[in-house]
N, C-alpha and C positions, 0 to 999 in steps of 0.2 A: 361501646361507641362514645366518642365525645360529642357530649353536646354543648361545647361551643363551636361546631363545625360549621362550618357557613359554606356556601355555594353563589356564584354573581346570579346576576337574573339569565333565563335560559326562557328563549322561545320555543315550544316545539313544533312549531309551525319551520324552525330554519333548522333542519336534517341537519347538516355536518355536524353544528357546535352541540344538538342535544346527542346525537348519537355517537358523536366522538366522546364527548364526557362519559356516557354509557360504556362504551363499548373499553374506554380506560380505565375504567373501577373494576378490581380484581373481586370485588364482592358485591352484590346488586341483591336490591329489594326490592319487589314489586305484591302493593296491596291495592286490591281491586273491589270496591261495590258491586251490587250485583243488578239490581233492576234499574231500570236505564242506563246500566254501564255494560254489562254481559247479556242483558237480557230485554226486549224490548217492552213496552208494561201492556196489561193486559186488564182488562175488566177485571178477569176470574183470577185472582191472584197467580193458583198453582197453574195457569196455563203459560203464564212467562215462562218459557224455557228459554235458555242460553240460544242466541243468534247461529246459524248451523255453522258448523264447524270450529265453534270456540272453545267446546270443553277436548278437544282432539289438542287444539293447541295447547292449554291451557296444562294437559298433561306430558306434554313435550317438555314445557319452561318449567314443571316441578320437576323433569328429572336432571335437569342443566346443575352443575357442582358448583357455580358459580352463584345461583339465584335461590334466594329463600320466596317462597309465593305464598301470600296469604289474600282469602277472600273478607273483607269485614263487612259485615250488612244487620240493618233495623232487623231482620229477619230471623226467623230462631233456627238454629242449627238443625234441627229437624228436615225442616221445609228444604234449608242449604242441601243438604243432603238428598232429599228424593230430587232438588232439580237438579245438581248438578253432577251426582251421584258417587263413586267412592275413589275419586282423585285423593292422592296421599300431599296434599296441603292444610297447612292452618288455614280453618275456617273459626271466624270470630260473629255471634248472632246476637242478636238484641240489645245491640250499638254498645259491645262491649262486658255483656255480665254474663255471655257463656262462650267458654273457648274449648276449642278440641285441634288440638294437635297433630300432624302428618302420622301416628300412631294411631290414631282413634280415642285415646285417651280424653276423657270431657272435666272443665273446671267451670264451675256454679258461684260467678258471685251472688251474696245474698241480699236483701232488701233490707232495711230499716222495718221496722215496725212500724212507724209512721207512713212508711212511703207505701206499703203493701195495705193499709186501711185506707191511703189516696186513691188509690187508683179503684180497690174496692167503691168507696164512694161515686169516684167519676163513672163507673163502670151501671151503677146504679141508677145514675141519674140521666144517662145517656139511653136506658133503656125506659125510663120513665117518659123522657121525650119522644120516642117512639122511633128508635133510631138502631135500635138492636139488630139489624139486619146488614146496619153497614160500619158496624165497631168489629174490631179482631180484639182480642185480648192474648198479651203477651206476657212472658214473662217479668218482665221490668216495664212494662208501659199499656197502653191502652190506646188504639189507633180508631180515628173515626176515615172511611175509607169513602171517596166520591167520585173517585173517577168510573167515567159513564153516567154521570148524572150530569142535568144541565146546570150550566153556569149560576142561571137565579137559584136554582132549587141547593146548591151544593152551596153559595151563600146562605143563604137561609138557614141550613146545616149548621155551619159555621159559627153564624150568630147567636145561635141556640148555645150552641155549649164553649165557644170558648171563654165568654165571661165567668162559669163557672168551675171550668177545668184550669181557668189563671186562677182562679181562688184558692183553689184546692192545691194547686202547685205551690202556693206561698205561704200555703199553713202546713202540708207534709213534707217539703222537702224535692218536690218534684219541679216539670216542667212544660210550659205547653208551647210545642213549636210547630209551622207549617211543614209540609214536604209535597213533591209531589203527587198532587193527587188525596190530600184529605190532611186532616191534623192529629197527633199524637202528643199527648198526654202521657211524659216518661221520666224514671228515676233520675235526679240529677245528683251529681258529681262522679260521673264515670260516663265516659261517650267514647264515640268514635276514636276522638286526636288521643283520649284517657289508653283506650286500648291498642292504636297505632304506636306510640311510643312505647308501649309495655312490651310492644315487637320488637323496637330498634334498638335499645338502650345497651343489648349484648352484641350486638353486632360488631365485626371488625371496623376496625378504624378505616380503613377505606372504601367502606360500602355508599354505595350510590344507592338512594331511594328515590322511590316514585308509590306517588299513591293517585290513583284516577278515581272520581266520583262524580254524579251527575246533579245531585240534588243540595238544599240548603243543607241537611244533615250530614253532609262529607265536608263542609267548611272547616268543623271543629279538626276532623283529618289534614286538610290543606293546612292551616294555621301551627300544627304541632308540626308538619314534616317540615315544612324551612330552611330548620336547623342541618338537615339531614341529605335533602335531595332539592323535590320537585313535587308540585300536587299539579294534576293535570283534571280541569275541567271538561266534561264532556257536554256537546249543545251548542259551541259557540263561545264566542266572547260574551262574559258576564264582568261588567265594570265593577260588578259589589264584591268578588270572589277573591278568595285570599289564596285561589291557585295564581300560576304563573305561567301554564301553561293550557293549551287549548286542543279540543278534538273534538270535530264536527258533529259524530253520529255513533252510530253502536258498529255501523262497517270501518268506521276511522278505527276505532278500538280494536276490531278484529285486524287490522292489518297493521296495525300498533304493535300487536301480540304476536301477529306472524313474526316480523321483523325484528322482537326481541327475543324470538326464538333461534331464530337463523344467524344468529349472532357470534363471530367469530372468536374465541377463548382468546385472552390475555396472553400470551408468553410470560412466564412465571419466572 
């Protein structure tokens, strides 16, 4: 795919003009986040399952000849896998350092040396704080998790460790960013937009991309697809967000997904 492909600005709030562009691209890409975009969030992590009838859909549009589908999420291919279960799409886990392919096929990128003694560290002193209970630890990063805690108490969280989890980022190699619902502490130079491009760059020349996300973590996503398509935000209009387009809620998505299913083939 060329990436000096440019696209004008497209609302998708105005049907014709994004769905005509759609439905004109003989080749379409569609990459999807997964909690707050597929799945509503949940305290209990594993209990976010997909919103009822999105992974029905979801294996509709991986069989379309037209559409390549992939999932990309913070989440590790594991978890991807028991919630959404054995749909033949690229799923991409831990914002980029583990991908497995519509074959099942898995590729591991690795850590730095430094970066795998960071998180070690952060991982140490978050349980030193007495916060072990609400930290994940992941392959390439280290998440402190607060949703269901009250607002004072999940500041309070916050202030604890992100003075030390930025220190730690700027002497290994890593990075401490907010998201939804707590902060993580992760490998930096490789993310989201790092492994969304790593999708497009083979694609034909006339493929239409789209990537939906809901969180600050899909920005890096929004910001690399540009060149390509479209990044559509879910939630609302966000004035800080480097998508261009918008969807309300996790029901806007599922009937986003219907309607990119039911989608009429090109004449070739």
């Amino acid at each position: 795919m060329n990436h000096e492909k440019k696209t004008g600005d497209i609302s998708i709030t105005d049907d014709h003009s994004f769905w005509s562009l759609l439905s004109d691209a003989g080749s379409k890409f569609l990459g999807l986040d997964y909690d707050g975009t597929l799945a509503p969030f949940k305290e209990e992590r594993m209990s976010a399952v997909p919103l009822d009838g999105i992974v029905e859909i979801l294996e509709q549009i991986s069989c379309r000849k037209d559409t390549v589908l992939a999932i990309i999420s913070g989440r590790s291919l594991f978890e991807l896998a028991e919630l959404l279960g054995n749909i033949p799409v690229t799923m991409v886990g831990s914002h980029g350092f583990e991908f497995r392919n519509p074959l099942g096929e898995v590729v591991v990128k690795k850590l730095s040396p430094g970066q795998g003694e960071g998180l070690v560290l952060a991982q140490r002193y978050g349980i030193e704080a007495g916060l072990r209970d609400c930290l994940e630890i992941k392959r390439a990063s280290i998440a402190l998790h607060t949703r269901g805690i009250s607002p004072d108490e999940a500041s309070g969280m916050y202030d604890k460790l992100y003075p030390v989890w930025e220190r730690y980022a700027k002497t290994h190699h890593l990075e401490a960013r907010r998201f939804n619902g707590g902060l993580e502490l992760r490998a930096a130079g490789w993310n989201k937009g790092d492994a969304l491009e790593s999708l497009l760059i083979d694609l034909p020349e006339d493929t239409f991309c789209v990537y939906i996300g809901d969180d600050e973590t899909d920005e890096d996503a929004f910001e690399r697809i540009q060149p390509y398509g479209i990044g559509i935000r879910v939630g609302g209009h966000c004035p800080e967000t480097k998508a261009r387009g918008f969807l309300e809620d996790i029901r806007s998505v599922k009937s986003f997904l219907g309607k990119w299913k039911d989608l009429v083939y090109r004449d070739r």
